[in-house]
C-alpha positions in Angstrom: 0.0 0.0 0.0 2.6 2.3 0.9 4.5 1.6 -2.5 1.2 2.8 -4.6 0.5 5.4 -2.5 4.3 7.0 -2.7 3.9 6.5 -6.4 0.2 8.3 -6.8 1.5 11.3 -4.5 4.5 11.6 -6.7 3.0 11.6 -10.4 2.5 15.0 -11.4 -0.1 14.2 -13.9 -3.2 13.9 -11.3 -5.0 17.1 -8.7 -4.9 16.3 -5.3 -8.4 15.1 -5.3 -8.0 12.9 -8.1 -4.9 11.7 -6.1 -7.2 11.1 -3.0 -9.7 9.2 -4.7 -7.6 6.8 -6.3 -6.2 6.3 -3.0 -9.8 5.7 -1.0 -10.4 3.4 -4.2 -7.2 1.2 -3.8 -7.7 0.8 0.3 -11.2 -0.1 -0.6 -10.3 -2.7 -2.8 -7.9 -4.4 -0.1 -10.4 -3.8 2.8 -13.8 -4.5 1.2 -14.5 -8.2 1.2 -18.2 -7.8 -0.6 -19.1 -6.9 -3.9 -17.4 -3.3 -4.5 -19.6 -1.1 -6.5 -20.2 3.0 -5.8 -22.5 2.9 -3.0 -20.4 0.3 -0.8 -17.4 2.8 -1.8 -19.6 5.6 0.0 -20.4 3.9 2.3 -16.9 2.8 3.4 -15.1 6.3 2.7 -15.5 10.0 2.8 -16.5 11.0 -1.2 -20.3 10.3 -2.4 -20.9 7.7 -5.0 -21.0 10.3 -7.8 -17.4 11.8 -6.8 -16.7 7.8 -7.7 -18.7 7.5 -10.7 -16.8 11.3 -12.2 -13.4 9.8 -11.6 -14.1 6.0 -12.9 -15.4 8.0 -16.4 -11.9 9.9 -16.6 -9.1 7.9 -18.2 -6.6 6.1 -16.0 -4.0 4.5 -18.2 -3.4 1.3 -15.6 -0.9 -0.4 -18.1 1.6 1.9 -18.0 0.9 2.6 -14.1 1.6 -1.5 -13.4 4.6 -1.1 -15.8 6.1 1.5 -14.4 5.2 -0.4 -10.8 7.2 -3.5 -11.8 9.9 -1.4 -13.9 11.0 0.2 -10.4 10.3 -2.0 -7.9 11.5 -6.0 -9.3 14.2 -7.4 -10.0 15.3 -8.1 -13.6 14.4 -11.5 -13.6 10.6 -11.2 -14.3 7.5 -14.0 -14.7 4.4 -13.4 -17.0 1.5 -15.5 -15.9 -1.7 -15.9 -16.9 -4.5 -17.9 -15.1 -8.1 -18.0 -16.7 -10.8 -18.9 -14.1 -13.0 -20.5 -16.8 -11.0 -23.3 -17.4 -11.3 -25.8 -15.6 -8.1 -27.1 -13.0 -8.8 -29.8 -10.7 -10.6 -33.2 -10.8 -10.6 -34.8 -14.2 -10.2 -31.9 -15.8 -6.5 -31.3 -14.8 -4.3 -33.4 -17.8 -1.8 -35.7 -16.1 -3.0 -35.3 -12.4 -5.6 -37.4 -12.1 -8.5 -36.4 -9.6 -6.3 -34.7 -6.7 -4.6 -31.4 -6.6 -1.4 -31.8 -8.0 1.2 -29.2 -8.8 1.6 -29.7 -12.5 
């Protein structure tokens, strides 16, 4: 938490309210274990659903915010990964394992 908030307080492109808010929206998303949507955001923190609604329309370019995340804080050594939760992994379905959970 305190790495995205250094970087949000430091990037010159955003006000300090826009700064805020995406602050409030991060801690929600960590702290919130129901569904998130603008009311439960209100209802959690200090800005009303339509300060939410106003800065979710604005554009937030998140792929070079988590490139520039990774870029300054890893290693050189990095891992791509990619998981789809519509596939099926366990069971029968998993090729080679059989019907237990197995690392393949």
């Amino acid at each position: 938490m305190k790495l995205f908030i250094k970087i949000i307080e430091n990037n010159p492109i955003f006000n300090l309210t826009r700064k805020k808010v995406l602050i409030s929206i991060i801690f929600s998303f960590f702290s919130i274990k129901d569904k998130i949507n603008f009311k439960q955001l209100e209802r959690y923190w200090d800005y009303c659903d339509k300060i939410y609604r106003n800065h979710f329309e604005k554009f937030f370019d998140f792929l070079n915010f988590n490139k520039e995340l990774i870029m300054k804080h890893s290693s050189s050594q990095r891992v791509i990964a990619f998981g789809p939760s519509y596939i099926p992994k366990s069971g029968k379905y998993t090729s080679g394992c059989g019907k237990y959970w197995w690392l393949c």
